[in-house]
C-alpha positions in Angstrom: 11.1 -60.6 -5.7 10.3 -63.5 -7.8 10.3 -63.0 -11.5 6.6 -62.8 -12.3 6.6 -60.1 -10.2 9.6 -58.1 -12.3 7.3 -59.0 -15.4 4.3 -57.6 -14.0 5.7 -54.5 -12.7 7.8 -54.2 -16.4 4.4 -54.8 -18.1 2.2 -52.6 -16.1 4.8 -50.2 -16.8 4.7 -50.8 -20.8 0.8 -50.7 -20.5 0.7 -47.4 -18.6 2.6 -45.5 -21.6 0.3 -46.9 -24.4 -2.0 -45.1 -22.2 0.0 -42.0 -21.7 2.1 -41.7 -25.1 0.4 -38.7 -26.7 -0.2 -37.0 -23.5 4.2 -37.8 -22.8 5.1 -36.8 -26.0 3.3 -33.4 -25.8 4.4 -32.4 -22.8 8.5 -32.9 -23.5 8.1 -31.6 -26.8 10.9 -28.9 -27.1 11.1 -28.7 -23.0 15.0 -29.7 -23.2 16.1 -28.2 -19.5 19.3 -26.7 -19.8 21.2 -30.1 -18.2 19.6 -32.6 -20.7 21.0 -30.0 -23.3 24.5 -29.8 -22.5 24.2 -34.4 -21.5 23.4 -34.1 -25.0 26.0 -31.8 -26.6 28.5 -33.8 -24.9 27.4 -37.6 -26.3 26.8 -36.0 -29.7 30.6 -34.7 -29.5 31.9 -38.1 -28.2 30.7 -40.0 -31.6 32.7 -39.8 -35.1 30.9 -38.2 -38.1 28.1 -40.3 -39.3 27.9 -42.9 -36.2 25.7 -45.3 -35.6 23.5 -45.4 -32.6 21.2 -47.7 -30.6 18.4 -45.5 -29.0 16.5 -47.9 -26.4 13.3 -46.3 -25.3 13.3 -43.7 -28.1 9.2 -42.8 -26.8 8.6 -39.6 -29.1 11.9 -39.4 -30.6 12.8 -35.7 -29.5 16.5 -36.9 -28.3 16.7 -38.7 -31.9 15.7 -35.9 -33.7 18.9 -33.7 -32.0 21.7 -36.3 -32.1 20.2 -37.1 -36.4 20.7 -33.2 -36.4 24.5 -33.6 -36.3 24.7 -36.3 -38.6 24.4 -39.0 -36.7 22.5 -42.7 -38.0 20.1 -43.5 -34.7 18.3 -46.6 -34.8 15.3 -45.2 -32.9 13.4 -48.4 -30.7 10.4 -48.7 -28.1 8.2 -51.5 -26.8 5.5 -49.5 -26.8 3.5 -49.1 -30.0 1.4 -46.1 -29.3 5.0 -44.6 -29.2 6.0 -46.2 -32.6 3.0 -45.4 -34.0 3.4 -41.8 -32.9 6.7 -41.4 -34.3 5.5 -42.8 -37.9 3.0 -40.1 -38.1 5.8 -38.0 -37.8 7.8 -39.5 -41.1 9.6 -41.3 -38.7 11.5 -45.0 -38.6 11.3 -47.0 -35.5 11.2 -51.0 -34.7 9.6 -52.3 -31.9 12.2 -53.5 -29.2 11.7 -54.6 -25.7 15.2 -53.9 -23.8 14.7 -56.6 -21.5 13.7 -59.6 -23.8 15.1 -58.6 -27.3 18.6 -59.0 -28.9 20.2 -55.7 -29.4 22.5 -57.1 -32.8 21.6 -58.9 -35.5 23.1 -59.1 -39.5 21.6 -55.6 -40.1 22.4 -54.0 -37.3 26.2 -55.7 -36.1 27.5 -53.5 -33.7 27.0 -49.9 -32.9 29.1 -46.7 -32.0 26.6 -45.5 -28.9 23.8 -46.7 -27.0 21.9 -44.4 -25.4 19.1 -45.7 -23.0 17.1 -41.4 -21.5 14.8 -41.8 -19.0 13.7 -45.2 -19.7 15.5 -47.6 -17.3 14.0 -46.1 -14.3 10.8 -48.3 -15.5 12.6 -50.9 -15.7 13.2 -53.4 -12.9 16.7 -53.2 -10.8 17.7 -56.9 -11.8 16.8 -56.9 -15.0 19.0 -53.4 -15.6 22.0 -55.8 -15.4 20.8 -57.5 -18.5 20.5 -54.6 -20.3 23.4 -53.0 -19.3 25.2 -56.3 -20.4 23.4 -56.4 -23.6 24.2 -52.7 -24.2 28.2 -53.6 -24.2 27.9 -56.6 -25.9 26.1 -54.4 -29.0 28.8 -51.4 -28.6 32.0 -52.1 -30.4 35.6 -51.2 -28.8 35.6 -47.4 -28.2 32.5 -47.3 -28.2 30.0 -44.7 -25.6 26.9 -45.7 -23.7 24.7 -42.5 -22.4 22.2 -43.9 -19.6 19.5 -41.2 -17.3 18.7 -43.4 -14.2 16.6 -41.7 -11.3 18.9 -41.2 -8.2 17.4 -42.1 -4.2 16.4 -45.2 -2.7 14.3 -47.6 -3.2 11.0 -48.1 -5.7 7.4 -46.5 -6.2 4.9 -46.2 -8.1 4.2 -42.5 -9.9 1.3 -41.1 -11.6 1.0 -39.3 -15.2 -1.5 -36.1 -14.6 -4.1 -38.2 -15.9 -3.9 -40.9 -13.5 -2.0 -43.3 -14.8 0.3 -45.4 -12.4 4.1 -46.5 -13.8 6.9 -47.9 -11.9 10.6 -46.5 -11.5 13.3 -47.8 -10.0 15.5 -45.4 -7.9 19.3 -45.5 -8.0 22.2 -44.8 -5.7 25.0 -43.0 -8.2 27.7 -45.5 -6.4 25.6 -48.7 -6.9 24.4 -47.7 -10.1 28.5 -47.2 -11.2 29.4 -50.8 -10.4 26.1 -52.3 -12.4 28.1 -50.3 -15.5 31.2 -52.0 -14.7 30.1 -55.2 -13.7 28.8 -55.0 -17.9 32.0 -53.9 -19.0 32.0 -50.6 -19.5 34.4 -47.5 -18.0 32.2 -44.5 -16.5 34.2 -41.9 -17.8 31.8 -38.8 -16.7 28.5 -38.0 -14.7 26.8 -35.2 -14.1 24.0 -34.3 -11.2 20.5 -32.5 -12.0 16.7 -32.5 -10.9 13.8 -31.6 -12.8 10.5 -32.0 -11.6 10.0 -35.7 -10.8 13.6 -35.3 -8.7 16.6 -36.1 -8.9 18.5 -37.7 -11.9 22.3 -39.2 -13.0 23.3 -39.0 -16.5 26.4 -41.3 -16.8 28.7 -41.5 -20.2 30.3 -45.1 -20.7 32.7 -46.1 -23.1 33.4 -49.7 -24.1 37.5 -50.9 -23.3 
């Protein structure tokens, strides 16, 4: 696949949820399954009081909203404005941030306890997860835990919202989505198994050496 084709797909992708924002954040409001629940008990109890973390792909903010509620600092990011702009509404702070193309440090932001990346790099292409992945570690510092949701099975597609609206995810085998983590530098240190209604999903804990 050449690179204008990863762009394209990454950018049809970013288009479709400008589209679909409102419509995305209203159906996941407070629909937490049980397994996203306890993924998220178990990141919140990996950082120290008062943490800082780098949310990539924060869309409506819900997972933001629990790991704040244990007194945690999140940096909450997205690409996609009509998500930003949704979260504002809300009283919300968010920064625009493409995963892909964007820095993840800078003089305000130096290094972070966590990174966590929910259901967001299944729209992003399967090479350019490496950079992020990498990108991810480089921002974490030592000790520190990446949380990552990746879509498990074979292969790409293209999906549809219930309005219509076409958005593509990359599917990962748990075993080649492991190396990917270590090839960045980090140690899975525990996974877990579930499917919701688009299938199945790995949620995968890293932690920086």
């Amino acid at each position: 696949m050449t690179e204008n084709e990863r762009v394209s797909k990454n950018q049809r992708t970013l288009a479709a949820y400008e589209t679909i924002a409102l419509e995305y954040a209203q159906s996941t409001e407070g629909s937490s399954t049980a397994a996203h629940h306890a993924t998220m008990r178990r990141f919140v109890d990996s950082l120290s009081p008062g943490g800082t973390v780098l949310e990539l792909g924060s869309g409506p903010g819900w997972d933001a909203d629990f790991v704040e509620s244990f007194g945690a600092r999140v940096r909450r990011t997205d690409a996609t404005t009509a998500f930003r702009d949704f979260q504002r509404a809300r009283g919300k702070h968010i920064e625009p941030l493409d995963a892909v193309k964007d820095t993840f440090v800078d003089p305000i932001w130096p290094a972070y306890e966590a990174v966590m990346a929910l259901y967001v790099l299944q729209h992003i292409e399967r090479e350019d997860n490496d950079i992020v992945l990498r990108k991810a570690a480089e921002a974490l510092r030592p000790g520190g835990t990446l949380l990552v949701t990746v879509r498990e099975g074979v292969g790409d597609l293209w999906e549809g919202s219930p309005s219509g609206t076409r958005y593509h995810v990359t599917r990962w085998e748990p075993s080649a989505f492991e190396e990917r983590v270590e090839a960045a530098g980090l140690e899975p240190v525990w996974t877990d198994h579930f499917v919701d209604e688009e299938g199945p999903w790995l949620a995968l804990l890293a932690r920086k050496a």
